[in-house]
PDB file with one MODEL, atoms N, CA, C and O in Angstrom:
MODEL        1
ATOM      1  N   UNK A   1      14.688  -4.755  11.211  1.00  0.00           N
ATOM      2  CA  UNK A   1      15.222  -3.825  10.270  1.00  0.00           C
ATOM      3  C   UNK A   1      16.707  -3.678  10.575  1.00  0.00           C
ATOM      4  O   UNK A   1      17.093  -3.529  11.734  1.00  0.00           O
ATOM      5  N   UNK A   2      17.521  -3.719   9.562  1.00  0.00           N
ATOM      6  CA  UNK A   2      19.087  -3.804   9.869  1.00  0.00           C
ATOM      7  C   UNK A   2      19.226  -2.011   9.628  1.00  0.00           C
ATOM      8  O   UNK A   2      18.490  -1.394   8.858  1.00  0.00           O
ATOM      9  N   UNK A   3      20.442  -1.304  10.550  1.00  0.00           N
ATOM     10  CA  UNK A   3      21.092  -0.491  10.455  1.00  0.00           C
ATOM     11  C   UNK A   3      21.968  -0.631  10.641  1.00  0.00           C
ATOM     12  O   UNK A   3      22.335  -1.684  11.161  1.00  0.00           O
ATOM     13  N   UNK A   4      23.215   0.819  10.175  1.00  0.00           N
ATOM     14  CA  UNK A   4      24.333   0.471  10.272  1.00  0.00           C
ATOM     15  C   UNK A   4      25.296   0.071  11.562  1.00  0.00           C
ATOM     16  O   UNK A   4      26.486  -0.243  11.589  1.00  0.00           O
ATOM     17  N   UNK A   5      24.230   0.216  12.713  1.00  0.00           N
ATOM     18  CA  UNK A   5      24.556  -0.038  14.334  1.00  0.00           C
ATOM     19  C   UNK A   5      23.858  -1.389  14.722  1.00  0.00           C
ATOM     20  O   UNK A   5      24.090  -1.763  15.872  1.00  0.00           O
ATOM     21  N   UNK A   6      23.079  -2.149  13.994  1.00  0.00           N
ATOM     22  CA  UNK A   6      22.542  -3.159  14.216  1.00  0.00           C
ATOM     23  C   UNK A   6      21.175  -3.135  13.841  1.00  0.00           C
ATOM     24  O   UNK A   6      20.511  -2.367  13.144  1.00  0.00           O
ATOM     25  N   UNK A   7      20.796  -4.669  14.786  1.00  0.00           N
ATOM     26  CA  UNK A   7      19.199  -4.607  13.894  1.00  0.00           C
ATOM     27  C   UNK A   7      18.405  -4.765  14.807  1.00  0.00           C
ATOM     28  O   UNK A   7      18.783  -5.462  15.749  1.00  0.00           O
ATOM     29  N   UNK A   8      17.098  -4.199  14.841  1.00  0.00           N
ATOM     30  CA  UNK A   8      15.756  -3.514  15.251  1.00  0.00           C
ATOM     31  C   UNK A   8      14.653  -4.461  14.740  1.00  0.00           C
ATOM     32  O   UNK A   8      14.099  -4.631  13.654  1.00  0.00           O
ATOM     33  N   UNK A   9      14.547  -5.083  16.133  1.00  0.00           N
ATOM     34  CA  UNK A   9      12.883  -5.963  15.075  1.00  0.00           C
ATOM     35  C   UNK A   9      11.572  -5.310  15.730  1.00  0.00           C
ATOM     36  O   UNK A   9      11.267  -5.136  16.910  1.00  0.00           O
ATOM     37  N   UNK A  10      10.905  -5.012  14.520  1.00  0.00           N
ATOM     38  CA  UNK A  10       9.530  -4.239  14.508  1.00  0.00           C
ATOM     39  C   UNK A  10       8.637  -5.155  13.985  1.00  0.00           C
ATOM     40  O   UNK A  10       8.785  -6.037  13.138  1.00  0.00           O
ATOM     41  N   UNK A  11       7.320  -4.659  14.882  1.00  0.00           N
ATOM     42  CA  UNK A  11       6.223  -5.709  14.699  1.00  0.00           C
ATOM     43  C   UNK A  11       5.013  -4.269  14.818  1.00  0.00           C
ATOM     44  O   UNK A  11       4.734  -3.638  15.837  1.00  0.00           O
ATOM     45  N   UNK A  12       4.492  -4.071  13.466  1.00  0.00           N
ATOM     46  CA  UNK A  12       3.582  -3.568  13.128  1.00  0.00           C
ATOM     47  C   UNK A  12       1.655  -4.191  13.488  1.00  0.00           C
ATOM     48  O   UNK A  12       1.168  -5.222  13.025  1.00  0.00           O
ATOM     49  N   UNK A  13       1.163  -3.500  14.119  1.00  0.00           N
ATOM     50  CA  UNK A  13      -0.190  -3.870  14.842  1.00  0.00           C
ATOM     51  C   UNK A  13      -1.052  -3.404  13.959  1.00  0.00           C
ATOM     52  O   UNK A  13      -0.669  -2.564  13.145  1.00  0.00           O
ATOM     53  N   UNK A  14      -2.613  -3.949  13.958  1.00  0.00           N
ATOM     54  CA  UNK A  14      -3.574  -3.782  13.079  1.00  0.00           C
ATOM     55  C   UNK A  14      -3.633  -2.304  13.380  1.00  0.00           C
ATOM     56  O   UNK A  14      -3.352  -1.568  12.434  1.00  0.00           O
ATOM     57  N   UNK A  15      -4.032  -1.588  14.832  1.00  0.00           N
ATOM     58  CA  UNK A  15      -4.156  -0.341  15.101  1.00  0.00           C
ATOM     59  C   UNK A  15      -3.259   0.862  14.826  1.00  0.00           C
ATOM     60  O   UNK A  15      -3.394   2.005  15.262  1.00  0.00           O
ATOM     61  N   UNK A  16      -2.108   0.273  13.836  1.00  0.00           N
ATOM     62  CA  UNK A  16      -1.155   1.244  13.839  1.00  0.00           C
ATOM     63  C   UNK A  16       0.414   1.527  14.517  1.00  0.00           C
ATOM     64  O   UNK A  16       1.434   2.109  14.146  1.00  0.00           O
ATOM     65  N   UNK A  17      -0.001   0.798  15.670  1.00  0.00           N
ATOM     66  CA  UNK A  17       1.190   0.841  16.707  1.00  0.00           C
ATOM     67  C   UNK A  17       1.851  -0.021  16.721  1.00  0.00           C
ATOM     68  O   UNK A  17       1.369  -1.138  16.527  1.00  0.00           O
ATOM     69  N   UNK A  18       3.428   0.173  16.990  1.00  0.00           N
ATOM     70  CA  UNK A  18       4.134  -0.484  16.422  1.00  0.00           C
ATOM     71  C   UNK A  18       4.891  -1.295  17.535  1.00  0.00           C
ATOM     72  O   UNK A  18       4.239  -1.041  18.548  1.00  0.00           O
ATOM     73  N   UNK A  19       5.803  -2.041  17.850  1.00  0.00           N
ATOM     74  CA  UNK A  19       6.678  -2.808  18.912  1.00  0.00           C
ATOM     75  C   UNK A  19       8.013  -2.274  18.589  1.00  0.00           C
ATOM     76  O   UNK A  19       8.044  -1.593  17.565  1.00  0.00           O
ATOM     77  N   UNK A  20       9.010  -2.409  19.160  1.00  0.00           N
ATOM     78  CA  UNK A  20      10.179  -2.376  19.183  1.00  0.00           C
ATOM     79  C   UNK A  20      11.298  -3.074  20.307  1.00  0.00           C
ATOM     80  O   UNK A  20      11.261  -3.036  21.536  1.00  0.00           O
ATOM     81  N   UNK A  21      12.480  -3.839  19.233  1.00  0.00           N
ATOM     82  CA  UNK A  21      12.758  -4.654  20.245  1.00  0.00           C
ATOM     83  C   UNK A  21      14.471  -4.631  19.480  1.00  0.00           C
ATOM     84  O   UNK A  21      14.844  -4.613  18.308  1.00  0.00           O
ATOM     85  N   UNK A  22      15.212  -4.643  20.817  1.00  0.00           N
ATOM     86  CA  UNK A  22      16.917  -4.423  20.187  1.00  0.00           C
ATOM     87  C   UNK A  22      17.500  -5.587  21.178  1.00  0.00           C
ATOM     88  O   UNK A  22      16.739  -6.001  22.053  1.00  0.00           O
ATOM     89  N   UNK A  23      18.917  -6.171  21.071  1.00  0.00           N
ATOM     90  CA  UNK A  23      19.213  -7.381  22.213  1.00  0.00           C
ATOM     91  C   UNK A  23      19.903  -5.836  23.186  1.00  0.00           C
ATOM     92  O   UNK A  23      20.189  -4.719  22.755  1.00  0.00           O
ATOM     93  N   UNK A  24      19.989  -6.442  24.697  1.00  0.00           N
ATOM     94  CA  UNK A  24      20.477  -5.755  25.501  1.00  0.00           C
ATOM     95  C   UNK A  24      22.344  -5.271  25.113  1.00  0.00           C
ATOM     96  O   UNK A  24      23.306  -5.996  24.861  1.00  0.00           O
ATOM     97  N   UNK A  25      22.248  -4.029  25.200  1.00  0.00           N
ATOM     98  CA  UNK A  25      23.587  -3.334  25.215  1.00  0.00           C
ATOM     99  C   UNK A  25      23.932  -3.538  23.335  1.00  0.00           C
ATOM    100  O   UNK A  25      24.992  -3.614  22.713  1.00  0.00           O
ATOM    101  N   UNK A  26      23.270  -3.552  23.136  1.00  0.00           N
ATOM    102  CA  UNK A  26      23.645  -3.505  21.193  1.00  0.00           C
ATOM    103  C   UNK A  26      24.151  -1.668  20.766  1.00  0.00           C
ATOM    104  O   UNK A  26      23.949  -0.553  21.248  1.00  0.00           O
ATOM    105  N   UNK A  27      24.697  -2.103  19.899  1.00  0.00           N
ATOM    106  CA  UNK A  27      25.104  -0.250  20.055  1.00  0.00           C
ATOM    107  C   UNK A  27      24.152   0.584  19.898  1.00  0.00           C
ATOM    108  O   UNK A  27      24.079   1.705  20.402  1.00  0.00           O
ATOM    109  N   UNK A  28      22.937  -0.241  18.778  1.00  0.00           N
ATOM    110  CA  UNK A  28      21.963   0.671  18.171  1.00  0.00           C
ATOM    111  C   UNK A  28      20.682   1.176  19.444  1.00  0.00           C
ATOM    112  O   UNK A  28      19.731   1.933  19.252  1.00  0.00           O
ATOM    113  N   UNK A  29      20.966   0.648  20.402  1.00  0.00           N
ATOM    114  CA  UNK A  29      20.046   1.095  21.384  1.00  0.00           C
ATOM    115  C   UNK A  29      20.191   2.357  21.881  1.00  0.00           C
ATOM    116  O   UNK A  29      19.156   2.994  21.683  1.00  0.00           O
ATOM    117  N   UNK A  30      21.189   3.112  22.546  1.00  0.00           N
ATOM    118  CA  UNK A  30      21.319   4.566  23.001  1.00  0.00           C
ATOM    119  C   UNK A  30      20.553   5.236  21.495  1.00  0.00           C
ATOM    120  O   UNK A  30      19.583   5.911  21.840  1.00  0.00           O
ATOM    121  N   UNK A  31      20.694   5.231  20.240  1.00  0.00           N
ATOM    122  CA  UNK A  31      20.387   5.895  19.323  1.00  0.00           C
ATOM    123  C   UNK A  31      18.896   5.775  18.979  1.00  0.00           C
ATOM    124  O   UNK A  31      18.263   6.710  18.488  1.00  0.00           O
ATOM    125  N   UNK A  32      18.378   4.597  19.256  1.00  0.00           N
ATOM    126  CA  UNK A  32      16.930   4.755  19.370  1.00  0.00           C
ATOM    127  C   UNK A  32      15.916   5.242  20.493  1.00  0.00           C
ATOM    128  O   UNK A  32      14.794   5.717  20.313  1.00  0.00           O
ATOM    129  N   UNK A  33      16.747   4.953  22.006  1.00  0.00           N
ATOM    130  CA  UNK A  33      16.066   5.314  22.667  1.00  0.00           C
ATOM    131  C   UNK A  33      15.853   7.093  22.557  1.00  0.00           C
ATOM    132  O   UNK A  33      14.767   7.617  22.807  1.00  0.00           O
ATOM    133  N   UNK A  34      17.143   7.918  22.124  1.00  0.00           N
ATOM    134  CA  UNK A  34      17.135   8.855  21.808  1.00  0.00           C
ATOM    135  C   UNK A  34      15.696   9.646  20.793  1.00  0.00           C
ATOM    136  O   UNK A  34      15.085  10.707  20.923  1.00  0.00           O
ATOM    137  N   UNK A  35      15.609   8.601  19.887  1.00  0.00           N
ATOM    138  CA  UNK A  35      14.372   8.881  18.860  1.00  0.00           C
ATOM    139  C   UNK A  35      13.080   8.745  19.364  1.00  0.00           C
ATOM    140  O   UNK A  35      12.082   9.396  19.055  1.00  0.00           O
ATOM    141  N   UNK A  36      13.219   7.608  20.370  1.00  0.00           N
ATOM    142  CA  UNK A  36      11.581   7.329  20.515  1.00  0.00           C
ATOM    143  C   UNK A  36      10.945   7.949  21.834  1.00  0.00           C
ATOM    144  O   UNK A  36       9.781   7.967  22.234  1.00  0.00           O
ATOM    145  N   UNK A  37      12.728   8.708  22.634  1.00  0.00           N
ATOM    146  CA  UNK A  37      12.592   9.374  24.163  1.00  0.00           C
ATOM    147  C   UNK A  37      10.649  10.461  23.940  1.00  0.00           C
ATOM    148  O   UNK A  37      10.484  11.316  23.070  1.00  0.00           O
ATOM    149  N   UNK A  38       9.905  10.178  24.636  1.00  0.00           N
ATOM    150  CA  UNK A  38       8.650  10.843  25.092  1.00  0.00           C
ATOM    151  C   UNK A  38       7.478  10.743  24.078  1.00  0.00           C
ATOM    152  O   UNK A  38       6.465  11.398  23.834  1.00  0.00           O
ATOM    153  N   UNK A  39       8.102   9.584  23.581  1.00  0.00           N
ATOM    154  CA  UNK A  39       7.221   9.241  21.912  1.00  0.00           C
ATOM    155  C   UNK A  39       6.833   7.178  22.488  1.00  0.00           C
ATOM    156  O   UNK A  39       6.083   6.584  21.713  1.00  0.00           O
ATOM    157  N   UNK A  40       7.099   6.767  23.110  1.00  0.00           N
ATOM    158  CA  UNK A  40       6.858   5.312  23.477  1.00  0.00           C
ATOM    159  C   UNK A  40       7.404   5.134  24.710  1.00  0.00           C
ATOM    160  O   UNK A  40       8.289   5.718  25.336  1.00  0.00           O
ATOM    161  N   UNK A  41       6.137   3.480  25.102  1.00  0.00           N
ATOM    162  CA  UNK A  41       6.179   3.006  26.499  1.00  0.00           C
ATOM    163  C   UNK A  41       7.108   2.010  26.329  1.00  0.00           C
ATOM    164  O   UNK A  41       6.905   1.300  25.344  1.00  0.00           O
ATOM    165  N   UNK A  42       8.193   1.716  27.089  1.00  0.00           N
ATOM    166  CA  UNK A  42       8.555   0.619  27.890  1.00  0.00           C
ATOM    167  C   UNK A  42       7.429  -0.548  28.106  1.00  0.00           C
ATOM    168  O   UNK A  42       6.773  -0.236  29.100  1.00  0.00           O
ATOM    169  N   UNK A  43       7.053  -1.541  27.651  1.00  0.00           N
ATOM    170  CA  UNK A  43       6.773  -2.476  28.375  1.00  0.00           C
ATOM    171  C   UNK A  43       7.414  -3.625  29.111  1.00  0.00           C
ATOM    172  O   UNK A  43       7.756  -4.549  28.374  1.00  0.00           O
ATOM    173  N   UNK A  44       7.636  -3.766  30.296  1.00  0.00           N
ATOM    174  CA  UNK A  44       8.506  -4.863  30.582  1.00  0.00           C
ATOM    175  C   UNK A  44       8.171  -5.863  30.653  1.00  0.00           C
ATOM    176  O   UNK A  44       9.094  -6.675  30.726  1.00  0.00           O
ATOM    177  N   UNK A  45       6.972  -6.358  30.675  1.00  0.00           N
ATOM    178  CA  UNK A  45       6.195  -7.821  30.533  1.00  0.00           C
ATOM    179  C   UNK A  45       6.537  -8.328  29.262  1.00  0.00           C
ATOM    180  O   UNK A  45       6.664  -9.538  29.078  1.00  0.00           O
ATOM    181  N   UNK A  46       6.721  -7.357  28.229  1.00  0.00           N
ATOM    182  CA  UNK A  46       7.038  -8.179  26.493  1.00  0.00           C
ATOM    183  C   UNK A  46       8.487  -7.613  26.498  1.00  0.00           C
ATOM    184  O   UNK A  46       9.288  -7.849  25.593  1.00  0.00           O
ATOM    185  N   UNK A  47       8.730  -6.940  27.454  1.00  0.00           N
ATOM    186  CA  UNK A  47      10.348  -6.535  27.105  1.00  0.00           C
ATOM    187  C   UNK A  47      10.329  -6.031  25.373  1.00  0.00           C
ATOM    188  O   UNK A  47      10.779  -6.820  24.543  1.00  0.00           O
ATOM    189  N   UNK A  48      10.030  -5.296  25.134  1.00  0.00           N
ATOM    190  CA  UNK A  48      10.038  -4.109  24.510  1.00  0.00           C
ATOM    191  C   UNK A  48       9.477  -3.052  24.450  1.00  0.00           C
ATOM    192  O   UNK A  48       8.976  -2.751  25.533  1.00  0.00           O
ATOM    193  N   UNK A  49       9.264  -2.060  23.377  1.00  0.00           N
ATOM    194  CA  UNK A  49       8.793  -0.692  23.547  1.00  0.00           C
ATOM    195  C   UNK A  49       7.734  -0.802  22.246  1.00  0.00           C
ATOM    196  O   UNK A  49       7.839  -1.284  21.118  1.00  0.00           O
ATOM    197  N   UNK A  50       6.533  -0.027  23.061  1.00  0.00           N
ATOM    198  CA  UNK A  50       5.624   0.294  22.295  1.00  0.00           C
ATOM    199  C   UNK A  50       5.715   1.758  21.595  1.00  0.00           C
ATOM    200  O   UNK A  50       6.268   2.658  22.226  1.00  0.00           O
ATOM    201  N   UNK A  51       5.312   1.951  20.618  1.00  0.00           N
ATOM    202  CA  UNK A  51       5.204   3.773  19.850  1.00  0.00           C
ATOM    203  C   UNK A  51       3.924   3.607  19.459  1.00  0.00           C
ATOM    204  O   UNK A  51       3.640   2.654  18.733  1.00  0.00           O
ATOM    205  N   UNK A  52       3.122   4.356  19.810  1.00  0.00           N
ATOM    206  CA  UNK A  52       1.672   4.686  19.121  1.00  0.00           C
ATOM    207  C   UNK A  52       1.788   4.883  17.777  1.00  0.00           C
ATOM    208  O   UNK A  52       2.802   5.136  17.127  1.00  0.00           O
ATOM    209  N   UNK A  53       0.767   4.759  17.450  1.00  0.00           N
ATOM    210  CA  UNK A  53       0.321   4.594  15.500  1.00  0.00           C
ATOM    211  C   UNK A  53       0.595   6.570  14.797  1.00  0.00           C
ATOM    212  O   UNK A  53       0.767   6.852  13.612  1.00  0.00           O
ATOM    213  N   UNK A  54       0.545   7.648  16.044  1.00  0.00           N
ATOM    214  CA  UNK A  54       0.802   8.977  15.769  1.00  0.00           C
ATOM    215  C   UNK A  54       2.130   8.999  15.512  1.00  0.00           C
ATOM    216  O   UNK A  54       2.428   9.523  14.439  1.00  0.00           O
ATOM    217  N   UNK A  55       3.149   8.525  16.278  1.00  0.00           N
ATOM    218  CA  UNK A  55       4.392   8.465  15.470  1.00  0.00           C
ATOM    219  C   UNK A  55       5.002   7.556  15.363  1.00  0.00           C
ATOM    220  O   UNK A  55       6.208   7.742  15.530  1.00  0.00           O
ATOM    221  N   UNK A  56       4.591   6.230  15.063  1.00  0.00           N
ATOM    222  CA  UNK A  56       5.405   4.946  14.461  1.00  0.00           C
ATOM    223  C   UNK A  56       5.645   5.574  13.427  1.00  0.00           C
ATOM    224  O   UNK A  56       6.815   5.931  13.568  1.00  0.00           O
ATOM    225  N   UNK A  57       5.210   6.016  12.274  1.00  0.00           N
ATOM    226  CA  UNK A  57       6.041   6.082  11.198  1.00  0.00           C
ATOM    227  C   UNK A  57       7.288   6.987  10.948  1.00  0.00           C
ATOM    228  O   UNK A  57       8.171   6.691  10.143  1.00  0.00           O
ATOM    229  N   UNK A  58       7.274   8.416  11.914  1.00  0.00           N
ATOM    230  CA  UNK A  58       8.468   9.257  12.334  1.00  0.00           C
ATOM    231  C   UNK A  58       9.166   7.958  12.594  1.00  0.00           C
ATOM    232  O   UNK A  58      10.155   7.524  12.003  1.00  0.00           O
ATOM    233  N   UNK A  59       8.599   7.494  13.422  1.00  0.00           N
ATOM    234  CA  UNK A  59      10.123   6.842  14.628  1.00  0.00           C
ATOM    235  C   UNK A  59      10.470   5.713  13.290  1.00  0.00           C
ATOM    236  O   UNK A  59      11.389   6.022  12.532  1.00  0.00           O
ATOM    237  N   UNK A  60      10.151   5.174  13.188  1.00  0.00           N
ATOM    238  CA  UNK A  60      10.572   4.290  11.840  1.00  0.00           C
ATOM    239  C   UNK A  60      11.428   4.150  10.579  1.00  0.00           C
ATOM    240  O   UNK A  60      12.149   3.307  10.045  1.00  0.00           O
ATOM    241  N   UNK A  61      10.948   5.511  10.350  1.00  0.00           N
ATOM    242  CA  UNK A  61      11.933   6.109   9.564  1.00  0.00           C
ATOM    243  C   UNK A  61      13.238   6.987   9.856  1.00  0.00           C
ATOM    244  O   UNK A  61      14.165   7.393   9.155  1.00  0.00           O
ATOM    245  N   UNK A  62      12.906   7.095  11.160  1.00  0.00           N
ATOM    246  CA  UNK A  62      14.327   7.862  11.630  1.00  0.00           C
ATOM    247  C   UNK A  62      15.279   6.107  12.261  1.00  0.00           C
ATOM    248  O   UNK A  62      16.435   5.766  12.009  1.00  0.00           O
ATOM    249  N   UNK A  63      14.869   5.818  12.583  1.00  0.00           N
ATOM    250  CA  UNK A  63      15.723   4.228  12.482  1.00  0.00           C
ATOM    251  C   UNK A  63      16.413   3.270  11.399  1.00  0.00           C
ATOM    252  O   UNK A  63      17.296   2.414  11.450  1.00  0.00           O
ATOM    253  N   UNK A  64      15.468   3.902  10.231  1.00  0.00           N
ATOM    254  CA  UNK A  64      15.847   2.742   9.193  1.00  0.00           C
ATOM    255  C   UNK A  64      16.861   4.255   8.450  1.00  0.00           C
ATOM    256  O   UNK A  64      17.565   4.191   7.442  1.00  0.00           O
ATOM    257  N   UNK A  65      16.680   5.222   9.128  1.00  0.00           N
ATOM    258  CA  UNK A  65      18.576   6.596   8.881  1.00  0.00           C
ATOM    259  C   UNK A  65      19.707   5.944   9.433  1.00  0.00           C
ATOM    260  O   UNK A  65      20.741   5.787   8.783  1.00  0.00           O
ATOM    261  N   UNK A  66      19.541   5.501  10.771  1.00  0.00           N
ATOM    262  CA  UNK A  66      20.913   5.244  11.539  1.00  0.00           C
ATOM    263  C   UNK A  66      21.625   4.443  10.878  1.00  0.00           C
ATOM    264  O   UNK A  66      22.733   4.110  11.298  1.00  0.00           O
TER     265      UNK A  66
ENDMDL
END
């Protein structure tokens, strides 16, 4: 998903939950981690962040604002 700080690739799961993935030091990263802070896991094995299916769609839509 492109914003005006860069772009965000999301990968939507059968269960709802969503992925999230930015390149390292992109601007749009401080602004998402901000959104998704106590709302998604870190995974470091896929090197990105998971958000549960309860608020992927908050967090989603507050991304495709920036």
């Amino acid at each position: 998903m492109e914003t005006s700080l860069g772009k965000v690739w999301v990968t939507h799961f059968d269960n709802g939950d969503a992925a999230l993935w930015w390149p390292d030091r992109a601007r749009v990263g401080p602004p998402v981690v901000e959104l998704i802070d106590g709302r998604a896991a870190w995974k470091p094995k896929f090197k990105n962040w998971i958000v549960p299916a309860t608020y992927a769609e908050d967090i989603i839509a507050g991304i495709s604002d920036l």
